[in-house]
Backbone as CSV, one residue per row, in Angstrom:
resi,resn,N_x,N_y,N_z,CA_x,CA_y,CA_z,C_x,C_y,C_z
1,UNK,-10.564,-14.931,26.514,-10.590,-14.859,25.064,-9.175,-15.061,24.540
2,UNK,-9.325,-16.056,23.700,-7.884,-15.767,23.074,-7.424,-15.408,22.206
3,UNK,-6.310,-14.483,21.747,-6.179,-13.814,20.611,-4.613,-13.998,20.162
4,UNK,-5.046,-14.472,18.554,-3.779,-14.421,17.904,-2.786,-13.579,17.913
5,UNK,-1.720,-14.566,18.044,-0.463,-13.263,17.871,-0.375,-12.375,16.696
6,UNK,-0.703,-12.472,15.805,-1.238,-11.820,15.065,-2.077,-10.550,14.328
7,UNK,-2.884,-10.733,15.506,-3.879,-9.316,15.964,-3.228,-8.428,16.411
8,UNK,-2.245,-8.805,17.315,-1.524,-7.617,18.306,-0.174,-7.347,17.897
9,UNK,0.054,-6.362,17.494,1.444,-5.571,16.785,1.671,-4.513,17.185
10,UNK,2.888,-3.860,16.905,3.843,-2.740,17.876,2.479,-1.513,17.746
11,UNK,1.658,-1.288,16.781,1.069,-0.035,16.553,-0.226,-0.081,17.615
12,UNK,0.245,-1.224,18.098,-0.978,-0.914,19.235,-0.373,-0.295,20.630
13,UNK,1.318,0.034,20.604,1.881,0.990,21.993,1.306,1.974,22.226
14,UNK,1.139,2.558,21.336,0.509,4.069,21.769,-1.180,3.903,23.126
15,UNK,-1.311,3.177,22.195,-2.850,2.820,23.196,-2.884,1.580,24.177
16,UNK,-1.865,1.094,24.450,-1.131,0.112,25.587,-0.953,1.644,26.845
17,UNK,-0.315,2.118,26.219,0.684,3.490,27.305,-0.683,4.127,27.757
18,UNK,-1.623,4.250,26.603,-2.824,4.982,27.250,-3.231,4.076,28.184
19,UNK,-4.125,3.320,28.349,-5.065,2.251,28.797,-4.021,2.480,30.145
20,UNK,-2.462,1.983,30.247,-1.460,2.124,31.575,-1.496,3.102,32.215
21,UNK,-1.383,4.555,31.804,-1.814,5.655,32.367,-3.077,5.760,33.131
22,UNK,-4.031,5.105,32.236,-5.325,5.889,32.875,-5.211,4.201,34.078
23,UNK,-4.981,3.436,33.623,-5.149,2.717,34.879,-4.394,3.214,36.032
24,UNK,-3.344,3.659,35.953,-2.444,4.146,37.125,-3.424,5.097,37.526
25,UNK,-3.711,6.298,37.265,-4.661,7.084,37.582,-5.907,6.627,38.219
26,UNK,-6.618,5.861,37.503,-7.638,5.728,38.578,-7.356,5.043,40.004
27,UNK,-6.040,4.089,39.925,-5.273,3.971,40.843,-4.854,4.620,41.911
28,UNK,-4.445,5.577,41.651,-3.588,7.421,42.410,-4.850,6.972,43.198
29,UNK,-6.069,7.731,42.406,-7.572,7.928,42.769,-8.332,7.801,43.626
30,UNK,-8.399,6.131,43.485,-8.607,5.425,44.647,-8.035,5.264,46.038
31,UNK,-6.552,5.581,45.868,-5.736,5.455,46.577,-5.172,6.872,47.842
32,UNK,-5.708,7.974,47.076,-5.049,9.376,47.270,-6.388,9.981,47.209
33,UNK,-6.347,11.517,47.490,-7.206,12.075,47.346,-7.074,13.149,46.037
34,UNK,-6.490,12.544,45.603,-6.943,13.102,43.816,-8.457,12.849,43.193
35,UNK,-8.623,13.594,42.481,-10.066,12.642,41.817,-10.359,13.337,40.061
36,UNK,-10.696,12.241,39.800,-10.722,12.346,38.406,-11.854,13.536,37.737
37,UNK,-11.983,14.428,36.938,-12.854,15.037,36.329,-13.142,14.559,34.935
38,UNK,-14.125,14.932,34.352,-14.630,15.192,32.944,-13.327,14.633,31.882
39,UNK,-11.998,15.271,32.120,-11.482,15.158,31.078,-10.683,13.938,31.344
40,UNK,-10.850,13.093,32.119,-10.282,11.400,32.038,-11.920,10.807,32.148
41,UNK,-12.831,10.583,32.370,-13.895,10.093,31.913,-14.162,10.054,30.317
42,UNK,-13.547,11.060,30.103,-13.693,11.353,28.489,-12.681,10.407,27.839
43,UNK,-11.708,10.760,28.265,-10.332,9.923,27.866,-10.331,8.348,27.868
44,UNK,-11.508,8.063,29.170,-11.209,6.477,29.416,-12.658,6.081,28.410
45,UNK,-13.153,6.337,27.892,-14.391,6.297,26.766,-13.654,6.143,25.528
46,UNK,-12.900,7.220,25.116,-12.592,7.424,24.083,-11.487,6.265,23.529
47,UNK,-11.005,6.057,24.915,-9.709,5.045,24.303,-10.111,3.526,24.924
48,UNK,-11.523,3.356,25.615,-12.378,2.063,25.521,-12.870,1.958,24.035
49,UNK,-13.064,2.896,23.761,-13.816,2.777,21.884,-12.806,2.292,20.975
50,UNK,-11.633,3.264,21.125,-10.290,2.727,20.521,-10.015,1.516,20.320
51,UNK,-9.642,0.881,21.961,-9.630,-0.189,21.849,-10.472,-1.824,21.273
52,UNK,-11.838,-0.900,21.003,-12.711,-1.716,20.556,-12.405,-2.027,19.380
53,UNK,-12.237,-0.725,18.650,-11.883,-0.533,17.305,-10.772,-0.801,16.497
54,UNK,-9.347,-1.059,17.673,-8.389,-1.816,17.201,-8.221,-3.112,16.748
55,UNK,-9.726,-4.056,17.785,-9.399,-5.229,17.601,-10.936,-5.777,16.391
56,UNK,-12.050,-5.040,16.403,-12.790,-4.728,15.341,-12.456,-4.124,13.957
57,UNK,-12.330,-2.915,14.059,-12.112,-2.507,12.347,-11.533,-1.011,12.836
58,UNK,-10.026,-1.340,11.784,-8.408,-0.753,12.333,-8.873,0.285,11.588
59,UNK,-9.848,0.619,10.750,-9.858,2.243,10.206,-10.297,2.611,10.615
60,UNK,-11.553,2.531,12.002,-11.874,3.138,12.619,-10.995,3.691,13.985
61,UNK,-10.072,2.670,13.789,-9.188,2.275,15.105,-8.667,3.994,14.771
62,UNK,-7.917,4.007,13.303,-7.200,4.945,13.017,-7.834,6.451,13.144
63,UNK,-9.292,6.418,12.948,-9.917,7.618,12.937,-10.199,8.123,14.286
64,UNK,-10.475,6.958,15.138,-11.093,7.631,16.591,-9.798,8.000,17.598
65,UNK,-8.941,6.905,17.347,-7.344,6.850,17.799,-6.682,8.545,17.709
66,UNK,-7.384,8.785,16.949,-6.050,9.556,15.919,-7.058,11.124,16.468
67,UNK,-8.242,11.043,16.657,-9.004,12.228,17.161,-8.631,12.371,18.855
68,UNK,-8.562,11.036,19.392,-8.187,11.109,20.929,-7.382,11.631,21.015
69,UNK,-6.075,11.242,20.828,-4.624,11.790,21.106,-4.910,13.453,20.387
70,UNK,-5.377,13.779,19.318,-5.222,15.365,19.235,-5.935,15.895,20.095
71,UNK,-7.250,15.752,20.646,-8.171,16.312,21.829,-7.316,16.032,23.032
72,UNK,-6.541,15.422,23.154,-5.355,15.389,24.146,-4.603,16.203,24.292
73,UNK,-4.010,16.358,22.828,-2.822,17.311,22.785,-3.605,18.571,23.168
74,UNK,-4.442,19.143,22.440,-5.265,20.082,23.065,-5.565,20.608,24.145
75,UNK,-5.570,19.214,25.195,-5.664,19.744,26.693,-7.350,19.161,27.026
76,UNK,-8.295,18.874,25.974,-9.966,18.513,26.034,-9.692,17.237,27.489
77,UNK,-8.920,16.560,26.605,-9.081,15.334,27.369,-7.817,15.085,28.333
78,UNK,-7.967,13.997,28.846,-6.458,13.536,29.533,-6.606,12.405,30.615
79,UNK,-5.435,11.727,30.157,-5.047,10.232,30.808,-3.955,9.927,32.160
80,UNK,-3.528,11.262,32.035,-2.444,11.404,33.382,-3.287,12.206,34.875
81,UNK,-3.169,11.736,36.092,-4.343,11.993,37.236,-3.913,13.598,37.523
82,UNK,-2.533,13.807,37.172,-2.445,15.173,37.400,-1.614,15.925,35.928
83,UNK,-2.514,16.699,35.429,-2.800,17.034,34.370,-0.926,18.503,34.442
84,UNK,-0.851,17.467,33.055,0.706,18.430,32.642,0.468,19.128,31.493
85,UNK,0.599,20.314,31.461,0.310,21.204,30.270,1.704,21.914,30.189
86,UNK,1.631,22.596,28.593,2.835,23.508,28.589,1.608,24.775,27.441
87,UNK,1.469,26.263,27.869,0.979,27.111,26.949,1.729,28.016,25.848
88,UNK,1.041,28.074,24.683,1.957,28.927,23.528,0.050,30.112,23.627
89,UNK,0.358,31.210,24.148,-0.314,31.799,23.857,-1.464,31.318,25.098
90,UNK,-2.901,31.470,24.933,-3.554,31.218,25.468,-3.989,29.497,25.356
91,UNK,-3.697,28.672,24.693,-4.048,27.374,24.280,-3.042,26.304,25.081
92,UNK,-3.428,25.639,25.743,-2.893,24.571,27.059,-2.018,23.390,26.147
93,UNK,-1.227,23.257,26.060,-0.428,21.754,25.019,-0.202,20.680,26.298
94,UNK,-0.727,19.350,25.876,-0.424,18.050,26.810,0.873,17.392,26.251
95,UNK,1.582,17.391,26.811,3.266,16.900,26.324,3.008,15.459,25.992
96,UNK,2.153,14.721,27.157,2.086,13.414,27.145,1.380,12.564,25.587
97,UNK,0.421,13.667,25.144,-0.174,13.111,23.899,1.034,13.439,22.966
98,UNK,1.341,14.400,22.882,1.815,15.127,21.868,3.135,14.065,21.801
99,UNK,3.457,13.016,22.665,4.316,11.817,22.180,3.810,10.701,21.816
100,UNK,2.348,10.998,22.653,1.781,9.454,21.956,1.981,9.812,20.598
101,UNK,1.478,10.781,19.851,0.759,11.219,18.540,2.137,10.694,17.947
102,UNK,3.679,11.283,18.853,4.682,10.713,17.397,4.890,9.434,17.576
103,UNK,4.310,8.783,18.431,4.789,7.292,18.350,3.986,6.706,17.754
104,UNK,2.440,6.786,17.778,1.118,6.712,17.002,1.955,6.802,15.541
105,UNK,2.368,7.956,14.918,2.387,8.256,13.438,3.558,7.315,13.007
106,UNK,4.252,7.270,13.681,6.110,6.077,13.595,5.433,4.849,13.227
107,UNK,4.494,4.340,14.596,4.435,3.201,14.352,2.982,2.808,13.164
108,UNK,2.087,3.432,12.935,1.528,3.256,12.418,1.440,3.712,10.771
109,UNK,2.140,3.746,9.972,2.681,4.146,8.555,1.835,3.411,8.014
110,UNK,1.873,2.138,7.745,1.123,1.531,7.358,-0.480,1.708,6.941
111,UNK,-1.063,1.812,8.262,-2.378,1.960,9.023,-2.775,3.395,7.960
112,UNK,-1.800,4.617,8.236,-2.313,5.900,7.591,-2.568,6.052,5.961
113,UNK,-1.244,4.663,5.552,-1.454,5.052,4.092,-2.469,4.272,3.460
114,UNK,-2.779,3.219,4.485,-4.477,2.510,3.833,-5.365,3.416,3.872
115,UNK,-5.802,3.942,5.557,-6.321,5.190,5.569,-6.888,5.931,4.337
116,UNK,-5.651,6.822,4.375,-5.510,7.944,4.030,-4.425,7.764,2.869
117,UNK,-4.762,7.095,1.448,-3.876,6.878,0.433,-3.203,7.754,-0.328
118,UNK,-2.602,8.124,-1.280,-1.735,9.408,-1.724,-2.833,9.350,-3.286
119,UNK,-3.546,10.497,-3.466,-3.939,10.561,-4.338,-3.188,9.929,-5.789
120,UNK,-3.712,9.205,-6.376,-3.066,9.003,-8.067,-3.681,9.987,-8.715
121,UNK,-2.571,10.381,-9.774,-3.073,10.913,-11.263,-3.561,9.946,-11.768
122,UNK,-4.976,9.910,-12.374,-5.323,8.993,-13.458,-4.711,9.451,-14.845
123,UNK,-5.298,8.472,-15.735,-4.646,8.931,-17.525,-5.577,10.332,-17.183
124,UNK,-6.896,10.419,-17.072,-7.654,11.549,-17.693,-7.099,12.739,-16.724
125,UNK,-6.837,12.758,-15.728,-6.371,13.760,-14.979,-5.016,14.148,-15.562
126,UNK,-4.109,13.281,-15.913,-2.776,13.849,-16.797,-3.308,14.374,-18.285
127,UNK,-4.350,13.785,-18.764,-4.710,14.384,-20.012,-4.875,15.749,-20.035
128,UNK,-6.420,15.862,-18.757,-6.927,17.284,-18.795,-5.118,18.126,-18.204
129,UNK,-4.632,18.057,-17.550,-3.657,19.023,-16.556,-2.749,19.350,-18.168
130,UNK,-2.497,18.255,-19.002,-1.412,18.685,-20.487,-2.279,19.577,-21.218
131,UNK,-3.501,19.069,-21.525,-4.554,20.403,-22.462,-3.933,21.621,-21.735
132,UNK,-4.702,21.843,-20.574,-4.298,23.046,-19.802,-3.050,23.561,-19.754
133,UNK,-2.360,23.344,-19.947,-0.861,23.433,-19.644,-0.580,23.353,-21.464
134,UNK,-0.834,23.402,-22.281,-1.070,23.876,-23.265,-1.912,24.870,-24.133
135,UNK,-2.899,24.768,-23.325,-3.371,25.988,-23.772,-2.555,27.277,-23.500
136,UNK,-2.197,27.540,-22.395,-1.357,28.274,-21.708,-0.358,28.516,-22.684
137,UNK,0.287,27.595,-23.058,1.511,27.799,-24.003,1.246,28.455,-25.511
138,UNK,-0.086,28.114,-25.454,-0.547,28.784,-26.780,-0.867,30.025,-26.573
139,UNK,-1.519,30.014,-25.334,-1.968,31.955,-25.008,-0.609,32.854,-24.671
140,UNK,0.693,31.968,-24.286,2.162,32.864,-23.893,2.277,33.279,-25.238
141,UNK,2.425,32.279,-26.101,2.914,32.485,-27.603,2.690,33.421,-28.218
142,UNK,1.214,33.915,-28.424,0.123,34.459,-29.069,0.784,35.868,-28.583
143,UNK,0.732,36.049,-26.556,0.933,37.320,-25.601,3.179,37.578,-26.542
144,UNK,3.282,36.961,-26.689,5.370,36.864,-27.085,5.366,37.152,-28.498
145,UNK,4.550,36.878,-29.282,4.528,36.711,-30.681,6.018,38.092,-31.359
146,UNK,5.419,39.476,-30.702,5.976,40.068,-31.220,6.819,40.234,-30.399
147,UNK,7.654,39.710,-29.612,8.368,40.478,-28.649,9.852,40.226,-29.413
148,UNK,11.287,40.792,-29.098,12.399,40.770,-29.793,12.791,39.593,-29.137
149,UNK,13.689,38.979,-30.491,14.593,37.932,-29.751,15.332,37.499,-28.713
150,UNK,15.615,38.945,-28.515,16.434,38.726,-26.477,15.791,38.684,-25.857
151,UNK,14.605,39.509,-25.989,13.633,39.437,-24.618,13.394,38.033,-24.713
152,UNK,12.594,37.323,-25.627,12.342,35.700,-25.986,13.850,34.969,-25.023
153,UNK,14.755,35.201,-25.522,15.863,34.465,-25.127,16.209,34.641,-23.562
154,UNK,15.173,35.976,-22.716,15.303,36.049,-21.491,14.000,35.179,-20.885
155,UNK,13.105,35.303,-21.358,12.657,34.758,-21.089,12.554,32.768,-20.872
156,UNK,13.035,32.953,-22.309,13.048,30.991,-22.372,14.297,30.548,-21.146
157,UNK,15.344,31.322,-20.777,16.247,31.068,-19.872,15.614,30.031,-18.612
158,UNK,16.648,29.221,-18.586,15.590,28.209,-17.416,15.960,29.110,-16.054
159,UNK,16.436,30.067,-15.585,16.724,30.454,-14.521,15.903,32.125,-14.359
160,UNK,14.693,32.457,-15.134,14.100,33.377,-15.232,12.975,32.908,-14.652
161,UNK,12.357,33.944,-14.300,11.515,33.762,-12.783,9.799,33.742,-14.036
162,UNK,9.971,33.273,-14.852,8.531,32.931,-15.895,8.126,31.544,-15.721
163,UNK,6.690,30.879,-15.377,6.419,29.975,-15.672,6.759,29.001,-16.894
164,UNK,6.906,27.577,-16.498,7.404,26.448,-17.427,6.454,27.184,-18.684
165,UNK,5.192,27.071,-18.944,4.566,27.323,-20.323,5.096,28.431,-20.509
166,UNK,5.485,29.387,-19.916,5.875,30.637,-20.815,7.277,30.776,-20.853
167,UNK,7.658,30.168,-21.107,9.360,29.888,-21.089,8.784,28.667,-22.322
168,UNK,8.588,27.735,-22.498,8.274,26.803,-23.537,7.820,26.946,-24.913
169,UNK,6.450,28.442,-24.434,6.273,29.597,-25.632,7.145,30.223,-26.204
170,UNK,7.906,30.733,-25.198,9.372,31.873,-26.024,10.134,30.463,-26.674
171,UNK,10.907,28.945,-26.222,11.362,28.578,-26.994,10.585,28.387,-28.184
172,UNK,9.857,27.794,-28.012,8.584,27.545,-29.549,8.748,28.815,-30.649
173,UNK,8.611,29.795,-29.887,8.863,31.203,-30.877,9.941,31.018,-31.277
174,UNK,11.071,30.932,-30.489,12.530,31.061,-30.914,13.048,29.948,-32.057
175,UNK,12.298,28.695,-31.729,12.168,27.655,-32.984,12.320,28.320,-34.086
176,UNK,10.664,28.392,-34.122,10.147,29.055,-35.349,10.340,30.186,-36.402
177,UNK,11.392,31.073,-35.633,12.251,32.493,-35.463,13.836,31.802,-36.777
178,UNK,14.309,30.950,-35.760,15.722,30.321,-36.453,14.985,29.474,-37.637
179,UNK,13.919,28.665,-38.275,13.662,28.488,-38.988,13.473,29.046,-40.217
180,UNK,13.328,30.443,-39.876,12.634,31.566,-40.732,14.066,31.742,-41.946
């Protein structure tokens, strides 16, 4: 099959290093009297799917990719024939994922923010959040109305530990105060 240069880019290392591992391993395997369990059968599935999914459809690539290597880090799965852990507590950590995962997240920036995009404020979401955030300023006002001018003036202080609307209320008062 031949495939464009194109198709294949740096964010596919992480799952190059896998696919190399587990081939070395079944390698050892064959070779040694090691033998593989459950959690590289799992591993060599999971990152056959991967790979399916890298060269099929990259958001899936990103979702199944991105579940392997944490069930890795975890300790569920694993691609190395003799299994390296480090424990915090009772829970097993795989060193080996836990680099794929930062080379995975380095190289794939891109990939996550199609993914997984950064929410926008719409207009109506900035609309409703200013109502709110005004009302507020109207209910500080209403709660300050009578309070004395210093307290107001401690409060409106930008370095007083009061929320923006109620610091915005005391100036509004204090406006309205020097107007008088």
């Amino acid at each position: 099959m031949y495939l464009n240069q194109h198709m294949i880019k740096k964010e596919i290392i992480p799952l190059l290093i896998c696919i190399l591992l587990l081939l070395y391993s079944i390698g050892i395997t064959l070779l040694t009297d090691y033998v593989l369990n459950y959690k590289h059968y799992l591993a060599i599935v999971l990152t056959g799917v991967s790979t399916i999914f890298y060269f099929k459809n990259k958001k899936m690539f990103v979702y199944v990719f991105g579940l392997t290597l944490i069930l890795g880090i975890i300790n569920l799965i694993d691609i190395y024939y003799s299994n390296i852990t480090f424990s915090i507590g009772s829970i097993n950590f795989n060193p080996i994922f836990l680099v794929l995962l930062i080379i995975y997240l380095a190289l794939n920036k891109k990939q996550l923010n199609e993914v997984f995009p950064e929410k926008k404020l719409t207009e109506q979401d900035l609309t409703d959040k200013n109502r709110e955030s005004e009302k507020l300023i109207k209910s500080y006002q209403r709660k300050f109305q009578s309070k004395p001018e210093s307290e107001l003036k401690s409060i409106a202080d930008k370095n007083s530990g009061y929320t923006e609307e109620a610091k915005t209320a005391a100036k509004r008062i204090l406006k309205i105060k020097d107007r008088s």
